[in-house]
N, C-alpha and C positions, 0 to 999 in steps of 0.2 A: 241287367242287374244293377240294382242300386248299390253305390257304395257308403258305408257308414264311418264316422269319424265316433271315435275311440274318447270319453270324457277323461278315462284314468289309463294309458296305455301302460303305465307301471302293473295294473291289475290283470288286465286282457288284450292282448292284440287280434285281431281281425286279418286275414288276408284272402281276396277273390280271386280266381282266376274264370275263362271267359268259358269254361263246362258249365256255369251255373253253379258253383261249387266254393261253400265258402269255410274257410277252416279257423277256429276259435282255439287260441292258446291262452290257456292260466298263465300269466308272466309275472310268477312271484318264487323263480327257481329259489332263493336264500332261504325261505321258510315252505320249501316242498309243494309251493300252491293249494297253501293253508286255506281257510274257508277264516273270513269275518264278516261285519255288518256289512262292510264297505265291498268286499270282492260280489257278494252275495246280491247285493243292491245293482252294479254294474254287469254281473252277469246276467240276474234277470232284465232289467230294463236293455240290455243289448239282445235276447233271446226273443223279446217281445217285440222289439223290431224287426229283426229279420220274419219272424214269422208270419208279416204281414207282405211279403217280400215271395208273390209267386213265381218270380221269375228263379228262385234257388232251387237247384234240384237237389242237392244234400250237404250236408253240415258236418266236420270233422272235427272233432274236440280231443286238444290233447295239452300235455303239459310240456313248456318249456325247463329245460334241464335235467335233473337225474328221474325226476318224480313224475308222476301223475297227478293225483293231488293227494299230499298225507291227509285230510279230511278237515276238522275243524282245529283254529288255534286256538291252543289250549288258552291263554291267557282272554281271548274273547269269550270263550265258552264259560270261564270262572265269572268272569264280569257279568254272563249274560244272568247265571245261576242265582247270584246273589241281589238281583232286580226282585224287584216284587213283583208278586202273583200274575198281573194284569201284562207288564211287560216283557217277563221273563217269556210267557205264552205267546206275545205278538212277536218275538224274539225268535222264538223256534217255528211260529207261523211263516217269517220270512223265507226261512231255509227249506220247510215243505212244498212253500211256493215254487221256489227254483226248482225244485225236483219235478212237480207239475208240471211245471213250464216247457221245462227238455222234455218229458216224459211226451208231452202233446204238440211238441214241433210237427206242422204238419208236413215238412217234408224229411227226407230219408236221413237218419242219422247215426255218425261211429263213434264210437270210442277207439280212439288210436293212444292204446295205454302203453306209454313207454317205460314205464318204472312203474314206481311201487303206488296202490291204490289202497290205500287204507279211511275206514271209516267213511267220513261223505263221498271220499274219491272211489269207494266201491257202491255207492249211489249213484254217481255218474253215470259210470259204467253199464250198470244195469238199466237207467232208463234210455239210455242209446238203446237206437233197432239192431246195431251191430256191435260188435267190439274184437278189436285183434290186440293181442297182447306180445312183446318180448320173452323169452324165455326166461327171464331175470326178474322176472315184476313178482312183486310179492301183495298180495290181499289179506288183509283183515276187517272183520267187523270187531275194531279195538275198541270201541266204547265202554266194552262192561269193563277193561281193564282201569277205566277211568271214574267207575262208578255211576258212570250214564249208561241209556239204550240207542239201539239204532233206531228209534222211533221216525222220524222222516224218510229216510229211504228203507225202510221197510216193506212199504209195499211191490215196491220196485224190484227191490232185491229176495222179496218172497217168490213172486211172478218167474224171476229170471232164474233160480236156483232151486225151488220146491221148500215145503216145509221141512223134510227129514235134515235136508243139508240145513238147512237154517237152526234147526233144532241142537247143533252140533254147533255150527260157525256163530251165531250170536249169542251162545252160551258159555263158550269157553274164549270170545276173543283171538283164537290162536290165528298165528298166519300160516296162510298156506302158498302154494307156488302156480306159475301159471298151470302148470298142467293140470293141479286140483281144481286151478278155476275153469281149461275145459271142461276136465271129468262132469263138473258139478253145473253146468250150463250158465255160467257168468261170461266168459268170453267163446265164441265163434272160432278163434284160432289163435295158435300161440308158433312167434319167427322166433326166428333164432340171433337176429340184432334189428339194429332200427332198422339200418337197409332193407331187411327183409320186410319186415315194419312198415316201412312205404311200400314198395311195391304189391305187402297185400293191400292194403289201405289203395293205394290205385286200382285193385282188380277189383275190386267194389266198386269204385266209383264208374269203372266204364260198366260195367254193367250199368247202374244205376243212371249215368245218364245219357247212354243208348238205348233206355227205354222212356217208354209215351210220359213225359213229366206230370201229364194230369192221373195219367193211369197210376205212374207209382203214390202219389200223392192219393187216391181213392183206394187204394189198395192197403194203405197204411190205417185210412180211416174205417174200412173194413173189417179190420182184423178188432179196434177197438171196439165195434161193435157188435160184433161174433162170439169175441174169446169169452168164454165161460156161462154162454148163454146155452140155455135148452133150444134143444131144434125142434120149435115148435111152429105152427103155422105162420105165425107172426115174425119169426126170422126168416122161413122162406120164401114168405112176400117180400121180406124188405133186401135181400140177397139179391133177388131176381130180378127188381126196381135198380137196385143198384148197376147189375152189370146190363139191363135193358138203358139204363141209361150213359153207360160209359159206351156200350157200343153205336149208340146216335149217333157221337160224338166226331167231332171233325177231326181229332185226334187220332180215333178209334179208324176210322176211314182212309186215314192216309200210313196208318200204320197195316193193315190189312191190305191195301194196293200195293206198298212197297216192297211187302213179303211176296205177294204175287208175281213182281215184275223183276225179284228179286234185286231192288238196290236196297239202297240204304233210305230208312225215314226221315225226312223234314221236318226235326222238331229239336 
C-alpha cells in the first residue's frame, strides 16, 4: 500500500496500517470539522487518490475531537451565498462532488462517528457502506434551520434513511440521538464510548479484510448496480457475467481451496 503525504495536515490526517486499512480524520477539532473550500478541496483530491490505490481494503472516516463533522462553516456558507449565480453553483458543485466521491470509493468504507454529525457530517455518514456511532452523537439535517436545504447529501441520505424519515428530519431540522439514527437506518450500530467505538470499528474491519479484496471490492460494485433496478433479463445477464467472472478468478480459487483444506486464504 502506498503511503500519501498529507498537503494541509491541519485539515486531514491519514494513517495506514499493514491490513490494507487506511483511516481518514477531519483535524479541525476547534470548529467541530466544519466543511469549507479548502477542507472540501483536500478531502476530495486525497479520496481521489486513495481510490486509485488497489492495494486498500477499506477506509475509516472519523473526526478528531469531541465532533464528527458539524457540517458546513457557517461563515463559508454566507460567503459562498452571496457569489453570483455561476459561482455560488460551482461552489455547491464542489461539495456534491465530495459526496460522489466517498459515495464511489471503490473499496469498503465506515463512518466511525464519534460525536455529533450534523448537516454535511450526516452526509458522510450516509455515503460510507457502514457507520457505527457513540451513544452520545447527536444528528441533524440543521440546514433548514439556517434557511438553506440539504440539497448535496440528499441523495445519500435519502438512500440510507427512506423518504418518510426524511420527510420528518429535513423538514423540521430537529436533532435526534444515536438510537433514532439506528431506528431510522443512518447508522449500523450505536457503543456505548469510543472504546467500544474501536472495537466495533475493528470487528468490521476483520471481517472486511479476511475476505477476497477483489471479491469485496466487486461486491460493493454490484450492489451499485442492482439497487433499484427491475429484475429483468438484462440484470440477470449481467449478475450472472458478474459472479461467472469472480469465480475464474485466482482469487476466487484460492479462496475456495482454502475453505476446503480448511486454513486460512492467501490474500
Amino acid at each position: 500500500m502506498l503511503r500519501y503525504d498529507i498537503k494541509r495536515p491541519e485539515t486531514i490526517q491519514l494513517e495506514h496500517d499493514d491490513r490494507g486499512v487506511v483511516r481518514l480524520t477531519l483535524n479541525r477539532p476547534d470548529i467541530r470539522n466544519a466543511f469549507d473550500d479548502v477542507l472540501i478541496q483536500d478531502l476530495t483530491e486525497t479520496l481521489e487518490r486513495l481510490a486509485g490505490d488497489s492495494s486498500i481494503k477499506a477506509l475509516v472516516v472519523t473526526g478528531a475531537g469531541a465532533a464528527f463533522s458539524a457540517g458546513a462553516e457557517i461563515g463559508w456558507m454566507k460567503k459562498a451565498g452571496g457569489q453570483g449565480d455561476h459561482d455560488n453553483f460551482q461552489d455547491a458543485m464542489k461539495l456534491a462532488g465530495l459526496m460522489k466521491r466517498l459515495d464511489r470509493m471503490p473499496m469498503a468504507t465506515i463512518a466511525r462517528v464519534n460525536g455529533a454529525a450534523l448537516g454535511g457530517g450526516v452526509g458522510l455518514t450516509a455515503t460510507c457502506d457502514m457507520a457505527v456511532a457513540v451513544s452520545d452523537a447527536i444528528f441533524a439535517f440543521s440546514e433548514v434551520k439556517l434557511g438553506i436545504i440539504p440539497g448535496a447529501i440528499s441523495p445519500y441520505s435519502l438512500r440510507a434513511i427512506g423518504e418518510r424519515a426524511a420527510r420528518r428530519y429535513f423538514l423540521t431540522g430537529e436533532r435526534f440521538d444515536a438510537e433514532e439514527a439506528l431506528r431510522i437506518g443512518l447508522v449500523h450500530q450505536v457503543v456505548a464510548d469510543e472504546a467500544a467505538l474501536d472495537e466495533a470499528v475493528d470487528s468490521l474491519l476483520k471481517h472486511i479484510t479476511g475476505s477476497g479484496p477483489t471479491a469485496v471490492r466487486a461486491s460493493k460494485d454490484l450492489i451499485g448496480h442492482v439497487a433499484g433496478k427491475p429484475i429483468d433479463d438484462l440484470l440477470v445477464r449481467d449478475t450472472a457475467q458478474r459472479i461467472a467472472h469472480q469465480r475464474a478468478s485466482r482469487e476466487a480459487k484460492e479462496g475456495l481451496s482454502a475453505f476446503l483444506e480448511k486454513r486460512k486464504p492467501e490474500w
